[in-house]
Wavefront OBJ file of the C-alpha trace (Angstrom):
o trace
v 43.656 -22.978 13.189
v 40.056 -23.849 14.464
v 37.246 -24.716 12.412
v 35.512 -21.225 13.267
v 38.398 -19.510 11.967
v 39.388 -21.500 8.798
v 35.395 -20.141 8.129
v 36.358 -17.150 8.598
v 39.171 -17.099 6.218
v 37.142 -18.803 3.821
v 34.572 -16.105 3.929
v 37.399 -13.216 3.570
v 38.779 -15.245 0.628
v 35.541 -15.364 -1.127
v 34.533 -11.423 -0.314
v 38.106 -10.820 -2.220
v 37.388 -12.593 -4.752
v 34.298 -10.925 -5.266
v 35.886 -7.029 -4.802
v 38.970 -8.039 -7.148
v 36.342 -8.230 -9.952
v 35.814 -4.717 -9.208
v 39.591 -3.758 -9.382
v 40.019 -3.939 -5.309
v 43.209 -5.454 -3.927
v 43.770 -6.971 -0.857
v 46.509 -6.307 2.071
v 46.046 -8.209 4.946
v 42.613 -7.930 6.032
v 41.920 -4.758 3.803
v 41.034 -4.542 0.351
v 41.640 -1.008 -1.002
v 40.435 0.216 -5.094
v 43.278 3.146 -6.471
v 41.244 5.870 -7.918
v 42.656 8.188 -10.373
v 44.941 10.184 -10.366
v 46.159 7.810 -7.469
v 45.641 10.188 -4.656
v 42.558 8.888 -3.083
v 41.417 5.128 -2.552
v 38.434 3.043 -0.901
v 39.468 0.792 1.524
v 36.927 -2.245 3.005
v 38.677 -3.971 6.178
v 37.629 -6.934 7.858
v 37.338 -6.021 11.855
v 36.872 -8.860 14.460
v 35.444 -8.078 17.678
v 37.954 -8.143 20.561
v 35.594 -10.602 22.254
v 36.111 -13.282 19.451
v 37.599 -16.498 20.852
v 38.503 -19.794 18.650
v 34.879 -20.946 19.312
v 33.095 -17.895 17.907
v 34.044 -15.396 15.749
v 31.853 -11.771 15.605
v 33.032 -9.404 12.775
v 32.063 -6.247 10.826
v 33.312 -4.097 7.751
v 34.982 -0.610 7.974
v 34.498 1.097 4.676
v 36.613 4.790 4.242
v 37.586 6.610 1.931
v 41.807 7.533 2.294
v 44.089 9.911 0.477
v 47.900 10.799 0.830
v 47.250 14.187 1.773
v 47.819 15.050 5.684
v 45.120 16.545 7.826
v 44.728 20.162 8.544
v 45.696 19.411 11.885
v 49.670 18.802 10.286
v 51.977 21.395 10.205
v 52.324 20.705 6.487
v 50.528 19.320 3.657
v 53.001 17.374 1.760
v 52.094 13.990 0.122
v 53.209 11.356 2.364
v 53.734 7.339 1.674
v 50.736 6.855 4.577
v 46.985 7.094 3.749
v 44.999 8.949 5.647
v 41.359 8.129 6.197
v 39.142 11.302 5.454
v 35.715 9.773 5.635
v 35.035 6.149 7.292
v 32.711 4.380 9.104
v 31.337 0.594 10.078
v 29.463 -0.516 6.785
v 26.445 -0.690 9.035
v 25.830 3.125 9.407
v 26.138 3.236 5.454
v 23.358 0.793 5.063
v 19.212 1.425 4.766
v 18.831 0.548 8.666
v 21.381 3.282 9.523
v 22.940 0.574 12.578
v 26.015 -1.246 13.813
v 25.790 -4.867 12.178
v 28.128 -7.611 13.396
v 27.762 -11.356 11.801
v 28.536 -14.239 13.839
v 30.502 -17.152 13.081
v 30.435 -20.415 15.267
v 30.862 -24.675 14.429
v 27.316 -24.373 12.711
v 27.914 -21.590 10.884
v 27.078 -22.216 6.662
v 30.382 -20.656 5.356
v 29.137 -20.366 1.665
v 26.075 -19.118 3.216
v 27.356 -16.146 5.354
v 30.143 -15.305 2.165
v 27.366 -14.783 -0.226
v 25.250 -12.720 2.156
v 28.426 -10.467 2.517
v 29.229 -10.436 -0.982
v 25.632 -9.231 -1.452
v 25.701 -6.533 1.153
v 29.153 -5.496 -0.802
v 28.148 -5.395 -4.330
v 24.792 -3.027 -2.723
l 1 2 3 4 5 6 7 8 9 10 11 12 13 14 15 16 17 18 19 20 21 22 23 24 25 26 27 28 29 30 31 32 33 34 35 36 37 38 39 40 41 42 43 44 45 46 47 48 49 50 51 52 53 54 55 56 57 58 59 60 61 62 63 64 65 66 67 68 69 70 71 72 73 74 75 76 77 78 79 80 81 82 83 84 85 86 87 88 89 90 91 92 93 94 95 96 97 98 99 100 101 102 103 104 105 106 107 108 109 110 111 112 113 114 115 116 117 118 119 120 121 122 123 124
């Protein structure tokens, strides 16, 4: 694993440490919160640019809001083991600046740094 990339992992570690104290729980690069009565759940996913090489590393958050009940588009509307995203978008358009944000991570790169500027833009 490259330096770059054991920052990035350290910075996903950190951001779930940060959502499991409010009841979020990760799955691969995901972190999703159950909400009552268990139909519907937020989910915050790490997404890495496809341009990302082992030198540099861009990312952003997809935030959405799922539930287990199919689209109107389906035939039918039965519950089904999948989640299906009904609202979503990159955690930039959700922010005050209404835009796409990416961070960057490269060698000089603060880890601790970039974490607790995501952790901040999570916890807004």
């Amino acid at each position: 694993m490259s330096p770059v990339q054991q920052k990035y992992e350290i910075i996903v570690e950190e951001a779930g440490k940060f959502l499991a104290s409010e009841e979020f729980r990760r799955a691969g690069r995901c972190f999703h919160k159950l909400l009552p009565p268990e139909a519907v759940r937020w989910s915050i996913c790490f997404q890495k640019s496809r341009y990302s090489t082992a030198e540099k590393i861009k990312f952003t958050l997809e935030v959405a809001a799922e539930w287990k009940r199919r689209p109107a588009s389906c035939e039918d509307w039965e519950p089904q083991s999948t989640w299906y995203t009904g609202i979503g978008s990159r955690i930039g358009y959700i922010m005050p600046k209404k835009e796409d944000t990416w961070w960057d991570i490269d060698e000089g790169t603060p880890a601790e740094s970039l974490s607790h500027q995501i952790n901040v833009v999570l916890s807004s």
